[in-house]
mmCIF file as gemmi writes it, N, C-alpha and C atoms, coordinates in Angstrom:
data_model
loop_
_atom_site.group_PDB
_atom_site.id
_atom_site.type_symbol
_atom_site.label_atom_id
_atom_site.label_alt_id
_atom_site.label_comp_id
_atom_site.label_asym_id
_atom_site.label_entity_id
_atom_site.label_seq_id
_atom_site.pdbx_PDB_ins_code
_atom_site.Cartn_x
_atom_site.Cartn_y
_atom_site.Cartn_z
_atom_site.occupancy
_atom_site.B_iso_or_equiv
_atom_site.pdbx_formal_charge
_atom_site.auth_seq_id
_atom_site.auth_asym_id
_atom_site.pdbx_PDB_model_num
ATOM 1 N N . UNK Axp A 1 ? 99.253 105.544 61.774 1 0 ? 1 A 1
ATOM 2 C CA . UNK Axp A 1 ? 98.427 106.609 61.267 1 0 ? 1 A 1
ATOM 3 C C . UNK Axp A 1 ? 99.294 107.862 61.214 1 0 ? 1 A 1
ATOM 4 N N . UNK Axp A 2 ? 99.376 108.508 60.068 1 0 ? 2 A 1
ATOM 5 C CA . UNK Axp A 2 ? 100.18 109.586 59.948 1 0 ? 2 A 1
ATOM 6 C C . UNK Axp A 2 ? 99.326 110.834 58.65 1 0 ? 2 A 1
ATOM 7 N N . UNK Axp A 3 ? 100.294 111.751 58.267 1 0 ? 3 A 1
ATOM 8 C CA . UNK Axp A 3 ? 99.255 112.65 57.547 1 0 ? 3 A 1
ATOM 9 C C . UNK Axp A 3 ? 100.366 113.179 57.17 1 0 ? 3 A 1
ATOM 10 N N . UNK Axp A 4 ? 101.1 113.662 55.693 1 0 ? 4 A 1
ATOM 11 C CA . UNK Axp A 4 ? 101.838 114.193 55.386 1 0 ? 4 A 1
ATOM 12 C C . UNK Axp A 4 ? 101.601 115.432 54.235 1 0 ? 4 A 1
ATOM 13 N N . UNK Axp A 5 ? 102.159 116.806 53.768 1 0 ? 5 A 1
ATOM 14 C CA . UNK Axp A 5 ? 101.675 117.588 53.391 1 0 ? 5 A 1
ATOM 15 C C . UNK Axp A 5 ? 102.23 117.576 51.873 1 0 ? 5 A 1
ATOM 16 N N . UNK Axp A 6 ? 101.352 117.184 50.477 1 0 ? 6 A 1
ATOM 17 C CA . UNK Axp A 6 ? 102.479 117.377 49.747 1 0 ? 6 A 1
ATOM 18 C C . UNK Axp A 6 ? 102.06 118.705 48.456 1 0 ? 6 A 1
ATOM 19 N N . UNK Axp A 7 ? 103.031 119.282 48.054 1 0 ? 7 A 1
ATOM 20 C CA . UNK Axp A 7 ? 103.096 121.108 47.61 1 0 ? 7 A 1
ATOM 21 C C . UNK Axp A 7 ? 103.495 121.208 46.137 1 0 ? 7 A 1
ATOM 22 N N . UNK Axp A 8 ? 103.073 122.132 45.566 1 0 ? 8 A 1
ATOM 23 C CA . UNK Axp A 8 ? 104.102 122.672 44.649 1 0 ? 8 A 1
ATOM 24 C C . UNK Axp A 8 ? 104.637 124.027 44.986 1 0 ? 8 A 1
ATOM 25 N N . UNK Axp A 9 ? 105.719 124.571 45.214 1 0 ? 9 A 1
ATOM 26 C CA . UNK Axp A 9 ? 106.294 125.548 46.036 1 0 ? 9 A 1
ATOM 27 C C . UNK Axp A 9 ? 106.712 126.6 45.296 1 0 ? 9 A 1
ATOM 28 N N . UNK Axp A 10 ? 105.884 127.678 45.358 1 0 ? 10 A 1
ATOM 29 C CA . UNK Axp A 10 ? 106.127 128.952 44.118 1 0 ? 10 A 1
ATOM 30 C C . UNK Axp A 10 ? 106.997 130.065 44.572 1 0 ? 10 A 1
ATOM 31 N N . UNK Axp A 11 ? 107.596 130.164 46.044 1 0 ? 11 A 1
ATOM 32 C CA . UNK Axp A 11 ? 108.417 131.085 46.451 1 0 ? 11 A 1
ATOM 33 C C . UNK Axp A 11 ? 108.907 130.539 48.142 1 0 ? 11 A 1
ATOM 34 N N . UNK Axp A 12 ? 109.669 131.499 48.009 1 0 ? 12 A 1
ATOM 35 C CA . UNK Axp A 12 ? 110.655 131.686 49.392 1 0 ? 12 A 1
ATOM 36 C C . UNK Axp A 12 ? 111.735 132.598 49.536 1 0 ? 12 A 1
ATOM 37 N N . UNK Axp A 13 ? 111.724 133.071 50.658 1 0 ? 13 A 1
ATOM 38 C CA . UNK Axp A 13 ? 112.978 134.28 50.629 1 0 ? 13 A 1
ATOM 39 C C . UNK Axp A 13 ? 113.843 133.616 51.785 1 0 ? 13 A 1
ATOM 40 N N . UNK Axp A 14 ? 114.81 134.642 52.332 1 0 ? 14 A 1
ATOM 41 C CA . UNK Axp A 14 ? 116.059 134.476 52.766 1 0 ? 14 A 1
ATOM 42 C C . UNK Axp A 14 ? 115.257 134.042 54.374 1 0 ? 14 A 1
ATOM 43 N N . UNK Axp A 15 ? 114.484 134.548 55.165 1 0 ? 15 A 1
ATOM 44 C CA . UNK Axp A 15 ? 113.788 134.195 56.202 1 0 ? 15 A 1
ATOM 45 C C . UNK Axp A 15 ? 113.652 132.756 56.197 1 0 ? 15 A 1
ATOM 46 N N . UNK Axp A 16 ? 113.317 132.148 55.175 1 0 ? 16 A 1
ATOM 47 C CA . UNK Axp A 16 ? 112.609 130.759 54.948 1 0 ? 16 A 1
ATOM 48 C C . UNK Axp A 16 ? 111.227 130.635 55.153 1 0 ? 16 A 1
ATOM 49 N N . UNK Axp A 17 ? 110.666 131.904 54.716 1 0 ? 17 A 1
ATOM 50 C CA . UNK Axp A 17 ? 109.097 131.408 54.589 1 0 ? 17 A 1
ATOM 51 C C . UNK Axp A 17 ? 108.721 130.97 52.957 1 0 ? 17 A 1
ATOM 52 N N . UNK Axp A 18 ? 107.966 130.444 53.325 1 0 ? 18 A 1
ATOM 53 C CA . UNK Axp A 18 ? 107.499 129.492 52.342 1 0 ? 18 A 1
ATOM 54 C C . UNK Axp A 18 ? 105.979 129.979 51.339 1 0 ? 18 A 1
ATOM 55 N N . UNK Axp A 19 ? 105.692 130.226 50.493 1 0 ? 19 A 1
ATOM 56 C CA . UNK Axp A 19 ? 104.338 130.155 50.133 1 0 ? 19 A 1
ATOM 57 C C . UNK Axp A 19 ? 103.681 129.27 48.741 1 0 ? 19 A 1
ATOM 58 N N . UNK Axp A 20 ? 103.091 128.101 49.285 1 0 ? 20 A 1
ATOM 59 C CA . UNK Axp A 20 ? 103.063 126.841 49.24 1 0 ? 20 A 1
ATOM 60 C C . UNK Axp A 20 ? 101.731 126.8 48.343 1 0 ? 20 A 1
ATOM 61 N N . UNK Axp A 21 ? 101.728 125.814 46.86 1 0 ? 21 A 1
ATOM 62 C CA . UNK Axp A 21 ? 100.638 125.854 46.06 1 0 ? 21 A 1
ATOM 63 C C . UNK Axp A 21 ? 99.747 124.716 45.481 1 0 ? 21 A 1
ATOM 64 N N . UNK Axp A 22 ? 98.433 124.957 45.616 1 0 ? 22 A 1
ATOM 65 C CA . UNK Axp A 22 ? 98.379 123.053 45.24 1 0 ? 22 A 1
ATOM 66 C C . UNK Axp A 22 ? 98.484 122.485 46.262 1 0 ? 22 A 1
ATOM 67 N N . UNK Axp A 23 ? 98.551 122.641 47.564 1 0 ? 23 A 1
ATOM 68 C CA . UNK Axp A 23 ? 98.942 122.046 48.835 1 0 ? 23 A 1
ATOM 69 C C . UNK Axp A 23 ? 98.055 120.633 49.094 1 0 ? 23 A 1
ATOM 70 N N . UNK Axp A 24 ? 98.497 119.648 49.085 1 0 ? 24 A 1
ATOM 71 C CA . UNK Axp A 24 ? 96.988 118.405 49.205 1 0 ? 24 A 1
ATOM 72 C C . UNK Axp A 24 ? 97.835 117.752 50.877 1 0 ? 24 A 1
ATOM 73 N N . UNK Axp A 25 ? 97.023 117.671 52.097 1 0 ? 25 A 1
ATOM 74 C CA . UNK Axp A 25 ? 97.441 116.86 53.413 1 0 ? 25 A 1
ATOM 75 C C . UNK Axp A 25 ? 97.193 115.645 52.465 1 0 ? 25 A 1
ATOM 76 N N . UNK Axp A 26 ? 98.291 114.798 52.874 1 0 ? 26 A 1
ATOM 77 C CA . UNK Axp A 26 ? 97.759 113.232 52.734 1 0 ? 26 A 1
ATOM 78 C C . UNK Axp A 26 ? 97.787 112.178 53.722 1 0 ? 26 A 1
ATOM 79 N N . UNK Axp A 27 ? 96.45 111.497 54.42 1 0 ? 27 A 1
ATOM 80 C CA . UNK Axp A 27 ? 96.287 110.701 55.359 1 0 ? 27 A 1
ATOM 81 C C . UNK Axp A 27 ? 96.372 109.104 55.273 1 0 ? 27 A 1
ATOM 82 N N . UNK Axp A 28 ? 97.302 108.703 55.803 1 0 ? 28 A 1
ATOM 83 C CA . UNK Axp A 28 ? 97.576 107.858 55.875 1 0 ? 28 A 1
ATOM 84 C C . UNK Axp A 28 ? 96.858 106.639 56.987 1 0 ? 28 A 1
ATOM 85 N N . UNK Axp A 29 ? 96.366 105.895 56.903 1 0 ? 29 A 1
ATOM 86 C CA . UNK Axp A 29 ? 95.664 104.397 57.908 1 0 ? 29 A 1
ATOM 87 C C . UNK Axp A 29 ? 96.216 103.224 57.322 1 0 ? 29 A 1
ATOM 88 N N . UNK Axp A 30 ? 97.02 102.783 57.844 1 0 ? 30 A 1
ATOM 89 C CA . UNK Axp A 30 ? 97.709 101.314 57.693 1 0 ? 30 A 1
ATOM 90 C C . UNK Axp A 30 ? 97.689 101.236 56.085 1 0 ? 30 A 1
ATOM 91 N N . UNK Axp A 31 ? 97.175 100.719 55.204 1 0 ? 31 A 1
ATOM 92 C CA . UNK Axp A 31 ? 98.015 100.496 53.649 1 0 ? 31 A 1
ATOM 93 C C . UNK Axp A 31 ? 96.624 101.339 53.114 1 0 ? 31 A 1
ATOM 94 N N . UNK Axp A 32 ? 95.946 102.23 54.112 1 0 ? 32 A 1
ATOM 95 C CA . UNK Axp A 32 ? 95.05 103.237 52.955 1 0 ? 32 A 1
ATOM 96 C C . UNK Axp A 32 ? 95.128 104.712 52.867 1 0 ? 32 A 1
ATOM 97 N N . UNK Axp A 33 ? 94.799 105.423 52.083 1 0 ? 33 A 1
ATOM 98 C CA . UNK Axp A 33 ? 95.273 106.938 51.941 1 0 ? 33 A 1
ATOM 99 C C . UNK Axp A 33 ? 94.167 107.757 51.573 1 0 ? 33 A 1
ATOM 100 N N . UNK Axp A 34 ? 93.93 108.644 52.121 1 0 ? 34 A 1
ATOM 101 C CA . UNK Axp A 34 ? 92.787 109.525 51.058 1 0 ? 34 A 1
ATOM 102 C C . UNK Axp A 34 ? 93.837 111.008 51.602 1 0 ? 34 A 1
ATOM 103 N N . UNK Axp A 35 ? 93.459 111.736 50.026 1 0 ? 35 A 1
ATOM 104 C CA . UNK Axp A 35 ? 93.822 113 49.45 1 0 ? 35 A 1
ATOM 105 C C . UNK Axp A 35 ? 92.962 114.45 49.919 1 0 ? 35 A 1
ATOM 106 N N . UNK Axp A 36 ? 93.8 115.076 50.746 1 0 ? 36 A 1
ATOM 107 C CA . UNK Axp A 36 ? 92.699 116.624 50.847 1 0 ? 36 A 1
ATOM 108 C C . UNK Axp A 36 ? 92.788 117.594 50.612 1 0 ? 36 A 1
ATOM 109 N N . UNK Axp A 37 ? 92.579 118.228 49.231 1 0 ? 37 A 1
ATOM 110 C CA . UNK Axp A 37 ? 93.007 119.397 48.58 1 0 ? 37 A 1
ATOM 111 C C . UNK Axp A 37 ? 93.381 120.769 49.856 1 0 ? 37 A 1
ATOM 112 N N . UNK Axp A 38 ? 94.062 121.067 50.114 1 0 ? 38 A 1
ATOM 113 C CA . UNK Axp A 38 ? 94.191 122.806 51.123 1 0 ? 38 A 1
ATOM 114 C C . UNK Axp A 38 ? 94.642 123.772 50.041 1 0 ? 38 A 1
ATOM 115 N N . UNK Axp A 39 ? 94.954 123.741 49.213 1 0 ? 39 A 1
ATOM 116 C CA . UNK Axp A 39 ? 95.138 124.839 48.368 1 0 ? 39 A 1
ATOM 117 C C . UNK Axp A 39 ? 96.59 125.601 48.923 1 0 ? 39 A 1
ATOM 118 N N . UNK Axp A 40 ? 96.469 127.252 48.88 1 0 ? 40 A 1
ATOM 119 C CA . UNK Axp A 40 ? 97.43 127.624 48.755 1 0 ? 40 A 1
ATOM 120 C C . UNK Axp A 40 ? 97.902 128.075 50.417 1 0 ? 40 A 1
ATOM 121 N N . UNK Axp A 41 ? 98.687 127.924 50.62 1 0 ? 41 A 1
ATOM 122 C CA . UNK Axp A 41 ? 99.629 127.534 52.686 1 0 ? 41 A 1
ATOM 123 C C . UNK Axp A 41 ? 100.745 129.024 52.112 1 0 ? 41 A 1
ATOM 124 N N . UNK Axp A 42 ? 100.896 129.733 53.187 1 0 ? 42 A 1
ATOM 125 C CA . UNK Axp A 42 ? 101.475 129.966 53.601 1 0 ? 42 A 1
ATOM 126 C C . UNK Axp A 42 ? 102.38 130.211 54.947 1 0 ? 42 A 1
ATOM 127 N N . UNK Axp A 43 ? 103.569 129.823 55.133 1 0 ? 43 A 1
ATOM 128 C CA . UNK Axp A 43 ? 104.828 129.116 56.386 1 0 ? 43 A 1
ATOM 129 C C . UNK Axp A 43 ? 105.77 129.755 56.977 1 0 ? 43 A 1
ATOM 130 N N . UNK Axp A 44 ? 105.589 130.319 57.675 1 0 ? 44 A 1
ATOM 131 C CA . UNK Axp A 44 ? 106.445 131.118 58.339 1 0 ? 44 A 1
ATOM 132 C C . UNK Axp A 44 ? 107.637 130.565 58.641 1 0 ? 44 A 1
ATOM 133 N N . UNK Axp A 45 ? 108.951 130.843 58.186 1 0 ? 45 A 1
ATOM 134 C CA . UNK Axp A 45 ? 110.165 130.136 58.427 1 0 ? 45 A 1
ATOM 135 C C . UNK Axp A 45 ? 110.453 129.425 59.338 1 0 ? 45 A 1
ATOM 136 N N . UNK Axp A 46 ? 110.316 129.722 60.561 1 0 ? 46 A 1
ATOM 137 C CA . UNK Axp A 46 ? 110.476 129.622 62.414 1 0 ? 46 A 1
ATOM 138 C C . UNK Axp A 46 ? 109.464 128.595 62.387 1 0 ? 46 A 1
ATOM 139 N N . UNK Axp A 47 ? 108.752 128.307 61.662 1 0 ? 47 A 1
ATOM 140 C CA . UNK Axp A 47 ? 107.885 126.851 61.71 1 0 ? 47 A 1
ATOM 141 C C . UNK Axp A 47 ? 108.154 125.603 60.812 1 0 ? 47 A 1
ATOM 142 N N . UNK Axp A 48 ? 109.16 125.978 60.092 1 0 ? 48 A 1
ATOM 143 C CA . UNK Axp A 48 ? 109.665 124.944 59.086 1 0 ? 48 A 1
ATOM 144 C C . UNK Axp A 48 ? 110.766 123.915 59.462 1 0 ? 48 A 1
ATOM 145 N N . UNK Axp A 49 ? 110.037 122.615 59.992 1 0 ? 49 A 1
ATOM 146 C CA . UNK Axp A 49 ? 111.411 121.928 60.726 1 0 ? 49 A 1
ATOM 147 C C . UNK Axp A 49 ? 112.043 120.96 59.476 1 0 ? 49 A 1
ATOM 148 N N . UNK Axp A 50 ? 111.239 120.643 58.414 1 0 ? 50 A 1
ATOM 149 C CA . UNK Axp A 50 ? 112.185 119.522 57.445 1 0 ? 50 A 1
ATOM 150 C C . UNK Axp A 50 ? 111.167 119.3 56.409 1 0 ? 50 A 1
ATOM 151 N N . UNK Axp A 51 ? 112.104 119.621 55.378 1 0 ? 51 A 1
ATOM 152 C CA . UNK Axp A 51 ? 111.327 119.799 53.556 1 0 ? 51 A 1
ATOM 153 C C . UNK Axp A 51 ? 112.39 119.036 53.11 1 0 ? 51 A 1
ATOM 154 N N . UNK Axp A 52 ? 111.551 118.831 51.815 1 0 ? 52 A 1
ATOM 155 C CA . UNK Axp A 52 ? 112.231 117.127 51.218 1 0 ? 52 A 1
ATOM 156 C C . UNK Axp A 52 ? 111.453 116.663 50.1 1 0 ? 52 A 1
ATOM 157 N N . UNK Axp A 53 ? 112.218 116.186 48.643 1 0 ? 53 A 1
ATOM 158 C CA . UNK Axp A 53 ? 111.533 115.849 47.653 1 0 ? 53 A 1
ATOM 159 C C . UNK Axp A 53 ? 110.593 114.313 48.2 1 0 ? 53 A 1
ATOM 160 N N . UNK Axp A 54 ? 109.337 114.25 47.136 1 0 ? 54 A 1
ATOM 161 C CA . UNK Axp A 54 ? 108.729 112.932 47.372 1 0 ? 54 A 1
ATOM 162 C C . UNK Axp A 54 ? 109.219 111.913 45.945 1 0 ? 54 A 1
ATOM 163 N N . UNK Axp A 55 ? 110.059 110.804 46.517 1 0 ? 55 A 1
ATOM 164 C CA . UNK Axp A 55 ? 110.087 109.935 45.306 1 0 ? 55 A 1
ATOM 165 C C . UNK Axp A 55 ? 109.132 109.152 44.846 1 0 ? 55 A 1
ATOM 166 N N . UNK Axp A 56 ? 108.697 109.908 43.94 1 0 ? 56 A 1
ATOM 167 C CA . UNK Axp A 56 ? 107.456 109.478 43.589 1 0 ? 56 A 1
ATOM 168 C C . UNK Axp A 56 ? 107.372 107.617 42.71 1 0 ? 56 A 1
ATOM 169 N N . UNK Axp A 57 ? 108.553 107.559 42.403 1 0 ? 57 A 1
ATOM 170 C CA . UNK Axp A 57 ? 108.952 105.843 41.904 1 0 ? 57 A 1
ATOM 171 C C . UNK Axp A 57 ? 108.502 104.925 43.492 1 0 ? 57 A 1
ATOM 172 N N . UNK Axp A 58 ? 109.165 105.359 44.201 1 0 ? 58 A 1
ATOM 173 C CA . UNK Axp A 58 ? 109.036 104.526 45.487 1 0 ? 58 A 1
ATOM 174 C C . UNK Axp A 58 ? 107.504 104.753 46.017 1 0 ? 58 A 1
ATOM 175 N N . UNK Axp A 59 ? 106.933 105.415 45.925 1 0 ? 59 A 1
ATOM 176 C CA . UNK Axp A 59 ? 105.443 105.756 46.493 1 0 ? 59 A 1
ATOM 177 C C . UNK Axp A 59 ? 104.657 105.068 45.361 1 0 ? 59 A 1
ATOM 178 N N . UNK Axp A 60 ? 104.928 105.042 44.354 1 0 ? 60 A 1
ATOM 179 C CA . UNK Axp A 60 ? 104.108 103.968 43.358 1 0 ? 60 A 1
ATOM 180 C C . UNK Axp A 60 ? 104.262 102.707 43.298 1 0 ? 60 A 1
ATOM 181 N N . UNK Axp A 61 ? 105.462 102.188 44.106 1 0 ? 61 A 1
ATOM 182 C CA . UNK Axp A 61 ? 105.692 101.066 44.522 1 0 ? 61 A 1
ATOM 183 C C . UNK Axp A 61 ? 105.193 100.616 45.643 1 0 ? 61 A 1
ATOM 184 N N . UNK Axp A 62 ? 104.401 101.359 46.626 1 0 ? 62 A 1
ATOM 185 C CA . UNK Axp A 62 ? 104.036 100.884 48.393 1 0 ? 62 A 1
ATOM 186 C C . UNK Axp A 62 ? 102.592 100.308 48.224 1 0 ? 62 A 1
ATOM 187 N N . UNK Axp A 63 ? 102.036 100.224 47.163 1 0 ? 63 A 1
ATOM 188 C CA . UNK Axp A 63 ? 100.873 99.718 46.543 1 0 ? 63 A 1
ATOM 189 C C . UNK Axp A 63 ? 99.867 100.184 47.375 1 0 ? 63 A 1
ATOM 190 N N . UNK Axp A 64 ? 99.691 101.156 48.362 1 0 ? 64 A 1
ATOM 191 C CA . UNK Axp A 64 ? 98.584 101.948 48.883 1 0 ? 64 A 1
ATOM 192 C C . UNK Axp A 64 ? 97.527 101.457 48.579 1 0 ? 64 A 1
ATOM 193 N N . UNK Axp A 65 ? 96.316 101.876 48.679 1 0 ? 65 A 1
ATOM 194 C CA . UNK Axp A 65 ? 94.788 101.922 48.72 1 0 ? 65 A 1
ATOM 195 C C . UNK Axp A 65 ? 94.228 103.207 49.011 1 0 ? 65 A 1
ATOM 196 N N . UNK Axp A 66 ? 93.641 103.943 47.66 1 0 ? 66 A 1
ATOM 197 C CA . UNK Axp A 66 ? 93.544 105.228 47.845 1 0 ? 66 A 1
ATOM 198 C C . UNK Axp A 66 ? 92.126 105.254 47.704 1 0 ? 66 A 1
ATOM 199 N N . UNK Axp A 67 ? 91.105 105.893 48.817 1 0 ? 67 A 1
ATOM 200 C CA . UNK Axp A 67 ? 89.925 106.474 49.365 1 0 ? 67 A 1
ATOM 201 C C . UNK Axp A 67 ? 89.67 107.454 49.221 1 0 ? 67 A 1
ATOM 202 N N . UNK Axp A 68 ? 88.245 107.706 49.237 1 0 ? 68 A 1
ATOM 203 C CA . UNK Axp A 68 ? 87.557 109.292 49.787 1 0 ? 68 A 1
ATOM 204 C C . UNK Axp A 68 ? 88.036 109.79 50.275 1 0 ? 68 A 1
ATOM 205 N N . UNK Axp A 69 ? 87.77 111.011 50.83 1 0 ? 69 A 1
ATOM 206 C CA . UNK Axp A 69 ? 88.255 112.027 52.166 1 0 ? 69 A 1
ATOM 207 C C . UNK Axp A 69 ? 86.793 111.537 53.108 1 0 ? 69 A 1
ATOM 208 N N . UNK Axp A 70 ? 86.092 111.308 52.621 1 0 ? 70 A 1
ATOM 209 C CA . UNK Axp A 70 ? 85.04 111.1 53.916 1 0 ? 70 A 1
ATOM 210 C C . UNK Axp A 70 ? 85.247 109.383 54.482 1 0 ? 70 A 1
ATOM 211 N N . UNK Axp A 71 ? 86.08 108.573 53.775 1 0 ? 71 A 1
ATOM 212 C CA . UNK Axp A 71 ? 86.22 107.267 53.962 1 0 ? 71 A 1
ATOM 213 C C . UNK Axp A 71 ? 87.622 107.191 55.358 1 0 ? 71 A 1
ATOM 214 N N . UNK Axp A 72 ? 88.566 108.146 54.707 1 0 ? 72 A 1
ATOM 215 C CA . UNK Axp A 72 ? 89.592 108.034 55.196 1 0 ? 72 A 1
ATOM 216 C C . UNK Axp A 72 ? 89.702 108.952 56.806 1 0 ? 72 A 1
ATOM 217 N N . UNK Axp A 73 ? 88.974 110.022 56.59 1 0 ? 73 A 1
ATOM 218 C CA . UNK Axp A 73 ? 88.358 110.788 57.961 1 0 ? 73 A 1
ATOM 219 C C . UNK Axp A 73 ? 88.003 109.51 59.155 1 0 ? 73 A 1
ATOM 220 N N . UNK Axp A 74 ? 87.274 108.633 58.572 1 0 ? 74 A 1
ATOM 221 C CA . UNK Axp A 74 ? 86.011 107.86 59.25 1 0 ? 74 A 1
ATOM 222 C C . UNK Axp A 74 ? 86.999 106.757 59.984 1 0 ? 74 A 1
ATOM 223 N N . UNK Axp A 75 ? 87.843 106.554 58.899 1 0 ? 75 A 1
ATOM 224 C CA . UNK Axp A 75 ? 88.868 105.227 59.431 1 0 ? 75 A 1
ATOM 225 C C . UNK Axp A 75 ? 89.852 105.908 60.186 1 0 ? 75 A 1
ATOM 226 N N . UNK Axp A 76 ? 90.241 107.18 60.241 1 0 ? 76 A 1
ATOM 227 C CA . UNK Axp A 76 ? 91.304 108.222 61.515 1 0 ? 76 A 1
ATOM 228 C C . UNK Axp A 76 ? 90.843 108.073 62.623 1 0 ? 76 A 1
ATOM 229 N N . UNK Axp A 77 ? 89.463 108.892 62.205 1 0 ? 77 A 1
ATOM 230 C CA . UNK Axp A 77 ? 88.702 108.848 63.814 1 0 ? 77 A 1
ATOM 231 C C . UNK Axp A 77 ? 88.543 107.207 64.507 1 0 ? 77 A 1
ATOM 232 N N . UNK Axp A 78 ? 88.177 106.151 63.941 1 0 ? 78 A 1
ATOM 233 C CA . UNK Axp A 78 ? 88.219 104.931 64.686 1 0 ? 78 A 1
ATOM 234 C C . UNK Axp A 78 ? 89.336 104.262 65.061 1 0 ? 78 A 1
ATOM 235 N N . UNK Axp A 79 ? 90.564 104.625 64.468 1 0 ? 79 A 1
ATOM 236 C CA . UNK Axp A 79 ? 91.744 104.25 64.594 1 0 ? 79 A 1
ATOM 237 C C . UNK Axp A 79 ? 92.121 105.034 65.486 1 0 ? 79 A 1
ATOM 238 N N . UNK Axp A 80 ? 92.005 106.424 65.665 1 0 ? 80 A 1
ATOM 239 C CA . UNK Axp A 80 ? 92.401 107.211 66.91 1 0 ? 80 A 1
ATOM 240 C C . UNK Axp A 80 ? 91.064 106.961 68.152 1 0 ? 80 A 1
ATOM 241 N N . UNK Axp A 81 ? 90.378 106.501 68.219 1 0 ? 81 A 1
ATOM 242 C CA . UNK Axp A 81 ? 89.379 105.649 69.589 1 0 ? 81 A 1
ATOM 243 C C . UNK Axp A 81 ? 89.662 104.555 70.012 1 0 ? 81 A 1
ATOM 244 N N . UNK Axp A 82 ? 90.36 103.555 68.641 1 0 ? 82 A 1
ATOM 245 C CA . UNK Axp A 82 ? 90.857 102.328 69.397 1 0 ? 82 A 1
ATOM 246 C C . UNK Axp A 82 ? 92.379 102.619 69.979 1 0 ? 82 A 1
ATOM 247 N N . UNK Axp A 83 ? 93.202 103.611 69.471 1 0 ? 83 A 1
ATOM 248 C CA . UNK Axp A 83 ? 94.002 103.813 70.36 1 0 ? 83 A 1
ATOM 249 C C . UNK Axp A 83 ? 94.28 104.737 72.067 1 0 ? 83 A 1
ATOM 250 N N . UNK Axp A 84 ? 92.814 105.477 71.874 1 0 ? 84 A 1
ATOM 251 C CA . UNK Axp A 84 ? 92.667 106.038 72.927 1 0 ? 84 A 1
ATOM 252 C C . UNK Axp A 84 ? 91.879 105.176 74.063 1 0 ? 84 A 1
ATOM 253 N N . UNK Axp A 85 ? 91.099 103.767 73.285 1 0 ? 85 A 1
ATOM 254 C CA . UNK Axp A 85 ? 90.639 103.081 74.569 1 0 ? 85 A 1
ATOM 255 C C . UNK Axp A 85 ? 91.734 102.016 75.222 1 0 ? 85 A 1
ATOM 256 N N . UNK Axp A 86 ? 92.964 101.734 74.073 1 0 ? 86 A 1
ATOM 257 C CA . UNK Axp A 86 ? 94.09 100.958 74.875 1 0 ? 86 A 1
ATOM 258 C C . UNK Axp A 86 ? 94.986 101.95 75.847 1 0 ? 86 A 1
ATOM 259 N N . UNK Axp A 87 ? 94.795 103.615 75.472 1 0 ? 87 A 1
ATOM 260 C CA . UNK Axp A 87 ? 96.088 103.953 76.769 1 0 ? 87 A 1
ATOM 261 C C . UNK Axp A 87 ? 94.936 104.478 77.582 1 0 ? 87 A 1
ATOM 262 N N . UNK Axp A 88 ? 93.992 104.254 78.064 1 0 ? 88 A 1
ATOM 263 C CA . UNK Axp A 88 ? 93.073 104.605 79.125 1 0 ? 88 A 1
ATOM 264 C C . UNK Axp A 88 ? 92.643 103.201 80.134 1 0 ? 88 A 1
């Protein structure tokens, strides 16, 4: 289970802040994904540990399963309970 942020990036200065457009989190549950619009982010440099193009050829190749946001919420939260009842 993971969640990655992906942008279209309309500026940045010498600091390395960032101000980030189009911003969608994307959640990931074993081979399914749902999309969550955040709009426009702005990143304070000192918080930016690693930026990086998405190859988008290779991501159309991982054959995903793309969901709701209320589908993919639902399957986080149960996936994060069954992992919280194995380390307890």
């Amino acid at each position: 289970m993971h969640c990655k942020v992906s942008v279209v990036k309309r500026c940045f200065c010498r600091s390395g802040n960032l101000v980030l457009h189009k911003t969608v989190e994307r959640i990931h549950v074993g081979r399914q994904y749902g999309d969550i619009p955040r709009g426009i982010f702005v990143v304070r440099g000192e918080n930016v540990t690693l930026l990086g193009e998405i190859d988008l050829e290779k991501e159309k190749s991982l054959q995903l399963e793309k969901i709701s946001i209320e589908e993919i919420l639902d399957v986080q939260r149960r996936e994060k309970e069954s992992l919280k009842k194995l380390i307890d």
